[in-house]
DSSP file (Angstrom, degrees, kcal/mol; ACC not computed):
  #  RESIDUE AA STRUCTURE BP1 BP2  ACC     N-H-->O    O-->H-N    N-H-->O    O-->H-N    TCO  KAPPA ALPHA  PHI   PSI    X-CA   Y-CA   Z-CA
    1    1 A X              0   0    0      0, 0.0     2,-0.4     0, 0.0     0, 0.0   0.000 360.0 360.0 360.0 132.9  -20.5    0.9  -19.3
    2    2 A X        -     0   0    0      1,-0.1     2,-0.1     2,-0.0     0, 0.0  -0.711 360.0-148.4 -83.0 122.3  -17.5    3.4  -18.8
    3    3 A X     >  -     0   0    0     -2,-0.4     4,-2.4     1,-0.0    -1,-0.1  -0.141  31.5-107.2 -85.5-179.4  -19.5    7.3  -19.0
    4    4 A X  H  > S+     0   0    0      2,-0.2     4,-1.3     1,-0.2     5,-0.2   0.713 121.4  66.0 -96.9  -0.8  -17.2   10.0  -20.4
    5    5 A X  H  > S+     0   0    0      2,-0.2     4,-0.8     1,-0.1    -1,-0.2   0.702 104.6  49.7 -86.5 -12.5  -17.1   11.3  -16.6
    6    6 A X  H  > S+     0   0    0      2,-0.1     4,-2.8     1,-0.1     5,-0.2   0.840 107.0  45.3 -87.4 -36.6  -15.3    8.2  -15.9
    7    7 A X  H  X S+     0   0    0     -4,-2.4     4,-2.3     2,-0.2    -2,-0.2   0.839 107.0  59.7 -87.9   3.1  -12.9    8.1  -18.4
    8    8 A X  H  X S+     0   0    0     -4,-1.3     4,-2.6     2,-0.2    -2,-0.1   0.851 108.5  52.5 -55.2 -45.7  -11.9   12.0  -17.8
    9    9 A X  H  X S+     0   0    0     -4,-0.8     4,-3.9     2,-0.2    -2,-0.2   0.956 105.5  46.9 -37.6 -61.9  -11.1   10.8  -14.2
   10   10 A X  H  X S+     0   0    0     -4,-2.8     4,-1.9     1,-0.2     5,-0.4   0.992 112.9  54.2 -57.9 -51.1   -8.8    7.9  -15.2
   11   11 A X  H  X S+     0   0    0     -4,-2.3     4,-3.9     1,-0.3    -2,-0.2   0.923 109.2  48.0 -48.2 -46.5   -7.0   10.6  -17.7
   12   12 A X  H  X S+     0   0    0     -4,-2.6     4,-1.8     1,-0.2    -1,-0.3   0.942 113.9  48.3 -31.6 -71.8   -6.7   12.6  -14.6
   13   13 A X  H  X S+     0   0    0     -4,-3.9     4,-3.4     1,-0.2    -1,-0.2   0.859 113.3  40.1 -20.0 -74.5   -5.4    9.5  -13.0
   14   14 A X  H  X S+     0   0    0     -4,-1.9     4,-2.6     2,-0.2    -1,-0.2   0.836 109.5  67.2 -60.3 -33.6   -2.7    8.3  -15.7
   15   15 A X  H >< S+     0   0    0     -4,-3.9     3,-0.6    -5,-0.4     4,-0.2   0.969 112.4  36.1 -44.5 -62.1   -1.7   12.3  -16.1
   16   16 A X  H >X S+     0   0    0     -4,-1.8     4,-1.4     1,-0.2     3,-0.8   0.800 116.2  49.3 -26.5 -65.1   -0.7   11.6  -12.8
   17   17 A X  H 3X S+     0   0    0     -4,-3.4     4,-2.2     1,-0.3    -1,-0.2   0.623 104.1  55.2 -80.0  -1.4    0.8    8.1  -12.8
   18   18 A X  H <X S+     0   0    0     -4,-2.6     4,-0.6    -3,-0.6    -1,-0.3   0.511  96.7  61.9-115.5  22.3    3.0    8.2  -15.5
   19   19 A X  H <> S+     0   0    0     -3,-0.8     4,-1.3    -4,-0.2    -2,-0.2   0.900 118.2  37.4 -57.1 -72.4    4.9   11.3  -14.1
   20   20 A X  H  X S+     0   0    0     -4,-1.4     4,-1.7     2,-0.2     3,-0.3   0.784 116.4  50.3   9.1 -83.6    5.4    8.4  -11.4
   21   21 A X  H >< S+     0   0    0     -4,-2.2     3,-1.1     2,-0.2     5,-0.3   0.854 108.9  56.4 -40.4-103.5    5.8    5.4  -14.1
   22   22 A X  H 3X S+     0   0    0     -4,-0.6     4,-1.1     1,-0.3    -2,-0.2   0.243 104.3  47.4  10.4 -62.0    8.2    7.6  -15.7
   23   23 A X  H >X>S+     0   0    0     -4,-1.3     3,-3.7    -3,-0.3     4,-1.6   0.998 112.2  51.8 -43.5 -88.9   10.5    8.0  -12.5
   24   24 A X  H <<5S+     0   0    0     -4,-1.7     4,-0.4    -3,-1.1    -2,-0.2   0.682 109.8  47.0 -21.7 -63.6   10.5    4.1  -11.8
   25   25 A X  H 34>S+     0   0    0      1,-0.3     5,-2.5     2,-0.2    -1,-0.3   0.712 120.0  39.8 -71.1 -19.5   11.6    3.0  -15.5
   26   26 A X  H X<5S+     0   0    0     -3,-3.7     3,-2.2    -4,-1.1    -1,-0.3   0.901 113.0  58.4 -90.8 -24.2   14.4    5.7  -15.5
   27   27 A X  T 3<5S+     0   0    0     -4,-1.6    -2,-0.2     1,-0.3    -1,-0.2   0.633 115.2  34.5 -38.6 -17.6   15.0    4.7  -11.8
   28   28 A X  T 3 <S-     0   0    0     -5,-0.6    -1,-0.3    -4,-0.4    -2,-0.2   0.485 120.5-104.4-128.0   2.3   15.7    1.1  -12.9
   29   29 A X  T < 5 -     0   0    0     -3,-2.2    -3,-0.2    -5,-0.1    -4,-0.1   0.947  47.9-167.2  60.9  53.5   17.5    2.0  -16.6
   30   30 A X      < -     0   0    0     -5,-2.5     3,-0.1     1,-0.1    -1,-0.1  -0.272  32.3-136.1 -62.2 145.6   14.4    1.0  -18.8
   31   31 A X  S    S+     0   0    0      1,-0.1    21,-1.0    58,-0.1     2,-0.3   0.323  93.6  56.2 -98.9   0.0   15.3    0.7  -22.5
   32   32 A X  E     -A   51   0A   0     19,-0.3     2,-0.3    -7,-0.1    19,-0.2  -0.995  59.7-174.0-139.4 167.9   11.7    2.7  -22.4
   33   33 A X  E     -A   50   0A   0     17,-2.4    17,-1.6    -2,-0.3     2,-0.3  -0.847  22.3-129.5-142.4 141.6    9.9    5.5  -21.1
   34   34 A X  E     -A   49   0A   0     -2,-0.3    15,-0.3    15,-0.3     3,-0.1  -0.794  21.7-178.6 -95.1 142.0    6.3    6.8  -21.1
   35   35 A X        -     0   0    0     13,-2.7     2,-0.2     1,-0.4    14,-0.2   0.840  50.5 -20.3-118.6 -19.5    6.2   10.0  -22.1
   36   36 A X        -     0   0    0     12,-1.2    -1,-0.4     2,-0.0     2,-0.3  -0.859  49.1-133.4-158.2 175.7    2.2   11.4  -22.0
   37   37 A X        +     0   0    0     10,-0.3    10,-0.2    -2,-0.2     2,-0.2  -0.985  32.2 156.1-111.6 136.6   -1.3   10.1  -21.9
   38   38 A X  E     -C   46   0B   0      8,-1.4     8,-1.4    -2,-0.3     2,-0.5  -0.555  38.6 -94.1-135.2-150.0   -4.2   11.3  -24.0
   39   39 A X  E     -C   45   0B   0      6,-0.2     6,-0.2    -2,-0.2    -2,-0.0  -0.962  36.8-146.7-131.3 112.1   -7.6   10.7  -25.6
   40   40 A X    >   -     0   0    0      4,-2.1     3,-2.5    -2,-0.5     5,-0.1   0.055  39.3 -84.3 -69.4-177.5   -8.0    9.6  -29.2
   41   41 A X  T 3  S+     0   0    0      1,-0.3    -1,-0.1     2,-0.1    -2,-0.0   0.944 130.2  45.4 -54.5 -45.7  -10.2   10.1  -31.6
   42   42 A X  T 3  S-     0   0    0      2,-0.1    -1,-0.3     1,-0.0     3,-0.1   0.198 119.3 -98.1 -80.5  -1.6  -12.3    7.4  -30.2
   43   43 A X  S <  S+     0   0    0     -3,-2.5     2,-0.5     1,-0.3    -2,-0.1   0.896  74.8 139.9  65.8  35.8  -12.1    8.3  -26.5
   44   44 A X        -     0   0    0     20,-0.0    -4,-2.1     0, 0.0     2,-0.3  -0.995  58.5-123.5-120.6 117.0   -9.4    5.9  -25.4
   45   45 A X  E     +C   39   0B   0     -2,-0.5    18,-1.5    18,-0.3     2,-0.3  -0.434  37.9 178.0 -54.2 128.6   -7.0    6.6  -23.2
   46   46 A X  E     -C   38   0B   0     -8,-1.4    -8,-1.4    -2,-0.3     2,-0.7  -0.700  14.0-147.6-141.6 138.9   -3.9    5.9  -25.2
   47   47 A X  E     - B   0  60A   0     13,-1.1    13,-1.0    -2,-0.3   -10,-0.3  -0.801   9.2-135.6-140.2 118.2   -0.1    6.5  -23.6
   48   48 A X  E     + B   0  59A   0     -2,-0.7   -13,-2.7   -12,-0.3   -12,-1.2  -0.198  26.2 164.5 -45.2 142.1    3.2    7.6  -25.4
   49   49 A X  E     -AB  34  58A   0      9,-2.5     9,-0.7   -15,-0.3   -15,-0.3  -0.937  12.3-175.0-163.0 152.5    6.1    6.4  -25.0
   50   50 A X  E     -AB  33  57A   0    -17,-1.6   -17,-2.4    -2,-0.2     2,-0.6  -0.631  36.3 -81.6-140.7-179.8    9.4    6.4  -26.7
   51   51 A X  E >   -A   32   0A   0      5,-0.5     3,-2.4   -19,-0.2   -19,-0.3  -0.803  54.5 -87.0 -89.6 136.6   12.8    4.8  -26.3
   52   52 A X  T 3  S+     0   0    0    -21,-1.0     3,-0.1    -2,-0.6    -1,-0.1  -0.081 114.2   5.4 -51.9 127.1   15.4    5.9  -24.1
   53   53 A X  T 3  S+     0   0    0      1,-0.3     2,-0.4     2,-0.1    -1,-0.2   0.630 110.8 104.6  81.7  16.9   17.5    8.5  -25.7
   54   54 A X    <   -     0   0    0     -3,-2.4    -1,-0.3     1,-0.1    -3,-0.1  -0.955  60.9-151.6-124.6 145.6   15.3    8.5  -28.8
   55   55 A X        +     0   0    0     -2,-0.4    -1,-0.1    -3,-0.1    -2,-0.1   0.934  65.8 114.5 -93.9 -32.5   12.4   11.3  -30.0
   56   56 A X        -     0   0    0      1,-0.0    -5,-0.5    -6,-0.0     2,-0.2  -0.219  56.9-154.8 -41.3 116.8   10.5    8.6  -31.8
   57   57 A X  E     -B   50   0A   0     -7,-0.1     2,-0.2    -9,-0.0    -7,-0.1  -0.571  12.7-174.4 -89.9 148.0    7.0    8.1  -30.1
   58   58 A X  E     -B   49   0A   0     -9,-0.7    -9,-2.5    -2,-0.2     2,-0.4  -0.825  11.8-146.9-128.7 160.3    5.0    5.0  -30.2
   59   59 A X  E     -B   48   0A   0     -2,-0.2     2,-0.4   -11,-0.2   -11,-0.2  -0.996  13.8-175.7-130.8 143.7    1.2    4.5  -28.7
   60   60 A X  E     -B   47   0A   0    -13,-1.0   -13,-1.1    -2,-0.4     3,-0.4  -0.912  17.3-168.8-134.9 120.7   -0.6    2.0  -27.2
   61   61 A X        +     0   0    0     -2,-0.4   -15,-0.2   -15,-0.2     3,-0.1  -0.188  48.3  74.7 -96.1-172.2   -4.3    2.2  -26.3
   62   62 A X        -     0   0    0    -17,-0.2     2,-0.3     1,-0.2   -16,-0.2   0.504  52.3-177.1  97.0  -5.4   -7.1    0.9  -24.6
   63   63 A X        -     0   0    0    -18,-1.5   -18,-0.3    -3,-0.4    -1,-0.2  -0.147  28.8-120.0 -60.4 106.2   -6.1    1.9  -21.2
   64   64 A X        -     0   0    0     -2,-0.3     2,-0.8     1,-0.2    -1,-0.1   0.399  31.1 -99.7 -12.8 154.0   -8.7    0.6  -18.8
   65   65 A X        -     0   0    0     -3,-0.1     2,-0.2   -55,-0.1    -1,-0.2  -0.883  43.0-162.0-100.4 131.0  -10.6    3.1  -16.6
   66   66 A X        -     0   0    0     -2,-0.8   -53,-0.1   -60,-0.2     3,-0.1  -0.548  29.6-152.3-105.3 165.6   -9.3    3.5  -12.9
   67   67 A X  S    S+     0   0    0     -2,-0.2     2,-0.2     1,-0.1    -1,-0.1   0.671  83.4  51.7 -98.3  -4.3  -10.6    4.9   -9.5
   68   68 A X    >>  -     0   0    0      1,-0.1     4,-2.3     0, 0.0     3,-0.8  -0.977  69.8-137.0-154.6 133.4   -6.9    5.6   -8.2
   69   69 A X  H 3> S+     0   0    0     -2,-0.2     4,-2.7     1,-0.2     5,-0.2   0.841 116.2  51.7 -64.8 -25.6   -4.0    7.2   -9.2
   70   70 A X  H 34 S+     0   0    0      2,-0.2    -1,-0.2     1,-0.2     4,-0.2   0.726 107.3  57.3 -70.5 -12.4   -2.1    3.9   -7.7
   71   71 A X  H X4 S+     0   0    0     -3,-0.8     3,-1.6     2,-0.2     4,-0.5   0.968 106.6  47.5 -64.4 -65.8   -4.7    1.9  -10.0
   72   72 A X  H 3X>S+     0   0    0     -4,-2.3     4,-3.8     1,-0.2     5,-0.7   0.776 108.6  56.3 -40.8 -49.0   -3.2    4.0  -13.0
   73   73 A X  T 3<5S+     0   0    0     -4,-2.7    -1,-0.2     1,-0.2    -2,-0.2   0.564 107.0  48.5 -56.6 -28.3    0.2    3.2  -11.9
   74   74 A X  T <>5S+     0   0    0     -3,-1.6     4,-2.7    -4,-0.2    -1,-0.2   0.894 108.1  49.2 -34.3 -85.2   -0.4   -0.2  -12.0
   75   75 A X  H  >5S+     0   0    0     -4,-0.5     4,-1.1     2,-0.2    -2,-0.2   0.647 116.2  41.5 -95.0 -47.9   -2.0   -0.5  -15.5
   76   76 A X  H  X5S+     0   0    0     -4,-3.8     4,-2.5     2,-0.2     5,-0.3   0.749 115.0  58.2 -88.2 -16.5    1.0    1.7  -17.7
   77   77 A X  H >><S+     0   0    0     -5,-0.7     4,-2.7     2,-0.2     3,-0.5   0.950 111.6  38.5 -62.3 -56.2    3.7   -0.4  -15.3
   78   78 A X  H 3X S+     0   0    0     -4,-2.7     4,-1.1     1,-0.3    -3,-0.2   0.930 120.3  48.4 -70.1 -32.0    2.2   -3.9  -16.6
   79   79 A X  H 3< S+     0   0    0     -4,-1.1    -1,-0.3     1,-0.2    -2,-0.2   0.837 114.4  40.1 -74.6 -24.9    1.9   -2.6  -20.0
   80   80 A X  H XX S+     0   0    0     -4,-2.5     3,-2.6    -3,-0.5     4,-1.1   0.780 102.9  65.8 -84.2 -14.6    5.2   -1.0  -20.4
   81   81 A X  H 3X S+     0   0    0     -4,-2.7     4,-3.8     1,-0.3     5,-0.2   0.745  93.8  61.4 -56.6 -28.0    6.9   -3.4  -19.0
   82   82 A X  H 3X S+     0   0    0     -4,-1.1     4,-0.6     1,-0.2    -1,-0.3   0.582 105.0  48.3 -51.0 -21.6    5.8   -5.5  -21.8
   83   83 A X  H <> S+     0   0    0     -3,-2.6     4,-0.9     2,-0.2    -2,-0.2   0.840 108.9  51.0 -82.9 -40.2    7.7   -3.1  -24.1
   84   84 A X  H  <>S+     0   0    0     -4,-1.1     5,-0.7     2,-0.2    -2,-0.2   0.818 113.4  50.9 -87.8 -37.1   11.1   -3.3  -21.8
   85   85 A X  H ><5S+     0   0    0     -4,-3.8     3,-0.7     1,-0.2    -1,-0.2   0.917 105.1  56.3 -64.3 -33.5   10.5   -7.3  -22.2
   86   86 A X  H 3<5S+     0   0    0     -4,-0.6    -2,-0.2     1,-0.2    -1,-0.2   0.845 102.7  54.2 -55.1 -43.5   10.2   -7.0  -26.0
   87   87 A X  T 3<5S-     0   0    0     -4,-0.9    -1,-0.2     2,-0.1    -2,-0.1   0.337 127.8-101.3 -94.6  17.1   13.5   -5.3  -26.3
   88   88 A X  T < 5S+     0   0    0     -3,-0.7     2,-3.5     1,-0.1     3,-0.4   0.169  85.9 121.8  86.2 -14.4   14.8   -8.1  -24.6
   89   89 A X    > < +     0   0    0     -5,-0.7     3,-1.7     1,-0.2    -2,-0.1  -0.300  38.2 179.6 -90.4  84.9   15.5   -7.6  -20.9
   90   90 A X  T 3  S+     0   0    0     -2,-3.5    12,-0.8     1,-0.3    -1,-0.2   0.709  72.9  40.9 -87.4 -18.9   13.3  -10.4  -20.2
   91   91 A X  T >  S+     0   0    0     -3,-0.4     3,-0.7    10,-0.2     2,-0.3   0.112  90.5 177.5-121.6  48.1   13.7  -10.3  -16.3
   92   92 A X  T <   +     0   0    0     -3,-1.7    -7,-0.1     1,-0.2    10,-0.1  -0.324  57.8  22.1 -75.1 140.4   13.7   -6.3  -15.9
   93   93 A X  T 3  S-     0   0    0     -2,-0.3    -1,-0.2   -65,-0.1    -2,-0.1  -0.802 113.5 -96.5  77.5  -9.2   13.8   -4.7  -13.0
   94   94 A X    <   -     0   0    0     -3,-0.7     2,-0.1     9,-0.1     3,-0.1   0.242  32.6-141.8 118.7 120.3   15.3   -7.5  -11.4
   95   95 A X        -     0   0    0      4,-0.6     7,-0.1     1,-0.5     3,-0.1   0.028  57.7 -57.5-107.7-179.0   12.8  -10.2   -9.0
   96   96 A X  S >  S-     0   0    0      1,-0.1     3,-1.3    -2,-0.1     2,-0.7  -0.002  85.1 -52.1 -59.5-175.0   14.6  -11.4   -5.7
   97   97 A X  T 3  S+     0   0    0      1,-0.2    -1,-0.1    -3,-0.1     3,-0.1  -0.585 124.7  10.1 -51.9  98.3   17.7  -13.1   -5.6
   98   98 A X  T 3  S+     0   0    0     -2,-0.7     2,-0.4     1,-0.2    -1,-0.2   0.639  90.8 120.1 100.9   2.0   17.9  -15.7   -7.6
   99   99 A X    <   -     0   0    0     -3,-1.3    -4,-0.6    -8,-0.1    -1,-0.2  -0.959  43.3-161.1-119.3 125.5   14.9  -15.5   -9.6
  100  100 A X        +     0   0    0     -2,-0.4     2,-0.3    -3,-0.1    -3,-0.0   0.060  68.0  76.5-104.1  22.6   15.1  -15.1  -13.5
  101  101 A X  S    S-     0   0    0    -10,-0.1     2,-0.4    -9,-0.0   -10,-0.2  -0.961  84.0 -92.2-122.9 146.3   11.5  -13.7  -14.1
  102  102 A X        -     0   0    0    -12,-0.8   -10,-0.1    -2,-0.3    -2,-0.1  -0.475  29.5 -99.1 -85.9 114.6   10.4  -10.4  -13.5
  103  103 A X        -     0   0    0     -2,-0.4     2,-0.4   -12,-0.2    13,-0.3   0.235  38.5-136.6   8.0 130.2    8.8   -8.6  -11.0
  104  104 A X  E     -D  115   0C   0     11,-1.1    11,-3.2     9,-0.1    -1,-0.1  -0.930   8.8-129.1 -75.9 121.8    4.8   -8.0  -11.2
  105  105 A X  E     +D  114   0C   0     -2,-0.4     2,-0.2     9,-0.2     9,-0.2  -0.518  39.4 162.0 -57.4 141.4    2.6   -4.7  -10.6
  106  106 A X  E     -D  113   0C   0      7,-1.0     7,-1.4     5,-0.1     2,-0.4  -0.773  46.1-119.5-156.4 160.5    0.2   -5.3   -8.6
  107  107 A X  E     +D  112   0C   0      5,-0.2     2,-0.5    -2,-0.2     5,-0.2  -0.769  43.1 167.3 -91.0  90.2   -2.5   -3.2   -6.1
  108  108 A X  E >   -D  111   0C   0      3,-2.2     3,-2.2    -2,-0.4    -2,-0.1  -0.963  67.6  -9.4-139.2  97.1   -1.5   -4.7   -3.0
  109  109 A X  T 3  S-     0   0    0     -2,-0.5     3,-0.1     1,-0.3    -2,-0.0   0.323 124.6 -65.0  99.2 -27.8   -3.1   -2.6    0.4
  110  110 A X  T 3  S+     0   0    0      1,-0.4    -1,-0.3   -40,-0.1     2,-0.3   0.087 119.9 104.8 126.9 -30.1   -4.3    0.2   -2.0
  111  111 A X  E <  S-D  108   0C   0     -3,-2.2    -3,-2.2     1,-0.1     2,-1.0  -0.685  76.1-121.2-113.1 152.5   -0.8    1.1   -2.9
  112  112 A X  E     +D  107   0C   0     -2,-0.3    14,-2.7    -5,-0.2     2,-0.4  -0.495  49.8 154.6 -90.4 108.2    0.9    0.1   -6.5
  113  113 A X  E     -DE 106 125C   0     -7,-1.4    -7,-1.0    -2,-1.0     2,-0.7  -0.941  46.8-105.3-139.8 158.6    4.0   -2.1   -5.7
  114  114 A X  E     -DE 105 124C   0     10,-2.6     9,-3.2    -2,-0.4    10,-0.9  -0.617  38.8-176.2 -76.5 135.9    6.1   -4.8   -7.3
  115  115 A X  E     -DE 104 122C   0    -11,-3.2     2,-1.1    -2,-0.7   -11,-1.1  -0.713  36.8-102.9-119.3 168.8    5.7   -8.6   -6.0
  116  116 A X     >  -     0   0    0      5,-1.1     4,-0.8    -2,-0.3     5,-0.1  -0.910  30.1-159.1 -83.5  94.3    7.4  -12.2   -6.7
  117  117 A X  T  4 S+     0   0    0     -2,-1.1    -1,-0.2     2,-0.2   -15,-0.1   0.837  93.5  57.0 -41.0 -35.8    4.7  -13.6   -8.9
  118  118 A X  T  4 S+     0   0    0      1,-0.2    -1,-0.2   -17,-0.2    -2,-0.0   0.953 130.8   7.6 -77.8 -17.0    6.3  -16.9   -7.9
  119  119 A X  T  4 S-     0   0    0      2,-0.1    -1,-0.2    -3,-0.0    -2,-0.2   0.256  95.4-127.4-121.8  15.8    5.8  -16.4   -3.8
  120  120 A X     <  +     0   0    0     -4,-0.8     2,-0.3     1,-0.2    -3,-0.2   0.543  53.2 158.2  48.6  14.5    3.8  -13.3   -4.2
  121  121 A X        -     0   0    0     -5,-0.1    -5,-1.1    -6,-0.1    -1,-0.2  -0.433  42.9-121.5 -60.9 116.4    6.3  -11.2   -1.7
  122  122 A X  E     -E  115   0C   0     -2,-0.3    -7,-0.3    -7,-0.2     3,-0.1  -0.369  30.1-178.1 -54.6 149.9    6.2   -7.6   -2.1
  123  123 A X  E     -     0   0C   0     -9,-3.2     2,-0.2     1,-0.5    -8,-0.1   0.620  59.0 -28.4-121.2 -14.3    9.6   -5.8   -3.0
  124  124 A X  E     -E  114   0C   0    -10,-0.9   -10,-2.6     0, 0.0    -1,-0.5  -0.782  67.5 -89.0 170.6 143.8    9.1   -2.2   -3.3
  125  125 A X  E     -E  113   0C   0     -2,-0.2   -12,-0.2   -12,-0.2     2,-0.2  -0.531  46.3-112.6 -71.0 152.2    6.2    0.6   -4.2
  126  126 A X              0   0    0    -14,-2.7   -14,-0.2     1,-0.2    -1,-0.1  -0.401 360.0 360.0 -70.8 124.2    5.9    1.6   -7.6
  127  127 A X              0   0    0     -2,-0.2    -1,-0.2   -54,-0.1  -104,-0.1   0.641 360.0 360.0  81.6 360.0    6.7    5.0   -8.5
């Protein structure tokens, strides 16, 4: 069971990582952006996030609790990236050469990087 001193931590965390996130998606020309994490009504961490070059905010919640800011970094990468595949740029940010599916977060060493799901090669830290 997640205590409320744990999820104040992860918020800490995500405050953190999606300054981070944030960098990466514009780094790479993301059709979206995170813009904040908070706490709902319900005591889920929940993160904004809008379209590039648009004020509209959306949320999505539920964000797991993490031990690490690299955790955090992680956990809004794989979830927005689901948003930047929704708008259609189905192998964003771009896998090795030659590979038409997209890059995976993953916690690789401690540190949040992208891999080759198919050969599981890292390609670059996150953030």
């Amino acid at each position: 069971m997640t205590t409320e001193e744990d999820v104040l931590t992860s918020l800490d965390h995500y405050e953190h990582a999606v300054i981070r996130v944030a960098g990466e998606f514009r780094a790479h020309d993301a059709p979206v952006e995170p813009r904040h994490v908070r706490l709902d009504d319900l005591d889920s961490i929940v993160v904004d996030y809008g379209t590039a070059g648009q004020c509209r905010t959306y949320s999505l919640g539920g964000l797991p609790a993490v031990a690490s800011v690299e955790e955090a970094i992680v956990e809004l990468t794989d979830l927005l990236q689901e948003k930047v595949l929704e708008a259609g740029d189905t192998a964003w940010p771009g896998c090795l050469p030659g590979h038409r599916h997209p890059p995976s977060a993953r916690l690789v060493s401690g540190a949040a990087v992208w891999t080759c799901p198919e050969h599981g090669t890292t390609l670059a830290r996150l953030g």
